[in-house]
C-alpha positions as CSV (number, residue, x, y, z in Angstrom):
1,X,0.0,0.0,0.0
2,X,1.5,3.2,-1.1
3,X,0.5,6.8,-0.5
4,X,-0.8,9.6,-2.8
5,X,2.8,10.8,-3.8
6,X,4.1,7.5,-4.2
7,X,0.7,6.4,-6.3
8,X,1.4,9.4,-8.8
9,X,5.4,8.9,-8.6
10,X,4.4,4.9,-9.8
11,X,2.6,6.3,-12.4
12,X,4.7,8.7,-14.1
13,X,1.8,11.7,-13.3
14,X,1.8,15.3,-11.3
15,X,0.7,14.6,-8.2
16,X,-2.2,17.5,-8.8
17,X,-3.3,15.7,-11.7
18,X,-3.1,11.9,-10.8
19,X,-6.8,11.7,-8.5
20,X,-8.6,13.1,-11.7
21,X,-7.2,10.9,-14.2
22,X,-6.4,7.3,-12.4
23,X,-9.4,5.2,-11.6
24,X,-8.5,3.9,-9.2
25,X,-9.9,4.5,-5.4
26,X,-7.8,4.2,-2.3
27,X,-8.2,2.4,0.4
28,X,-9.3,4.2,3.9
29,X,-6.9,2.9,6.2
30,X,-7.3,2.8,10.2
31,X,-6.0,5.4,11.9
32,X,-3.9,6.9,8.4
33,X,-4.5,8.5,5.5
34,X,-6.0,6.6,2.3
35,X,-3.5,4.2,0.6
36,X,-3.5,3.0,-3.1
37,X,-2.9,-0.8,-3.7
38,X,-0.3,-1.4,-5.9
39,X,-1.9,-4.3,-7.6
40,X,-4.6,-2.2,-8.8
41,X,-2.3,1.0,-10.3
42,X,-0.9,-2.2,-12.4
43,X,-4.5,-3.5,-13.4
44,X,-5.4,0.2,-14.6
45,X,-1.9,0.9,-16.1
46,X,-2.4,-2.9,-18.1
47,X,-6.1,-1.6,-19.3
48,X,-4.2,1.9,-20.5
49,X,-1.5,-0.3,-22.2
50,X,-4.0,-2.8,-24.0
51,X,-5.9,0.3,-25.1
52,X,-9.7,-0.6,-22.8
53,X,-12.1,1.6,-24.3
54,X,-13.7,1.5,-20.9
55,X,-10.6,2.9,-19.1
56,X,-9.9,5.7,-21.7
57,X,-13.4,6.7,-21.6
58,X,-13.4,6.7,-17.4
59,X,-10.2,9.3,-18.0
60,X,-12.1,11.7,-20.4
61,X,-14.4,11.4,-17.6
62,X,-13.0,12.8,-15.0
63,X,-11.3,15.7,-17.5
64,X,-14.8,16.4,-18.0
């Protein structure tokens, strides 16, 4: 489980940037902040990679 910073840093995006374009939703943690698997920043970044409609279109999404 990695933090916001370290979630954008994996990546490759700004830090400002990465909670509007990565699907992916942390993980409320007891008693700390919210922590991002790393297992799922790979799923999305595999879906990106194999060029999943669905995942492109969740990006344009949240661009809006």
């Amino acid at each position: 489980m990695i933090s916001l910073k370290q979630a954008a840093d994996y990546v490759g995006l700004p830090l400002k940037r990465f909670p509007r374009i990565c699907s992916v939703r942390p993980v409320e943690m007891p008693e700390s902040e919210k922590r991002y698997d790393i297992r799922d920043l790979d799923q999305w970044l595999d879906q990106l990679k194999s060029g999943d409609t669905e995942a492109d279109q969740d990006i344009l999404e949240r661009l809006g």
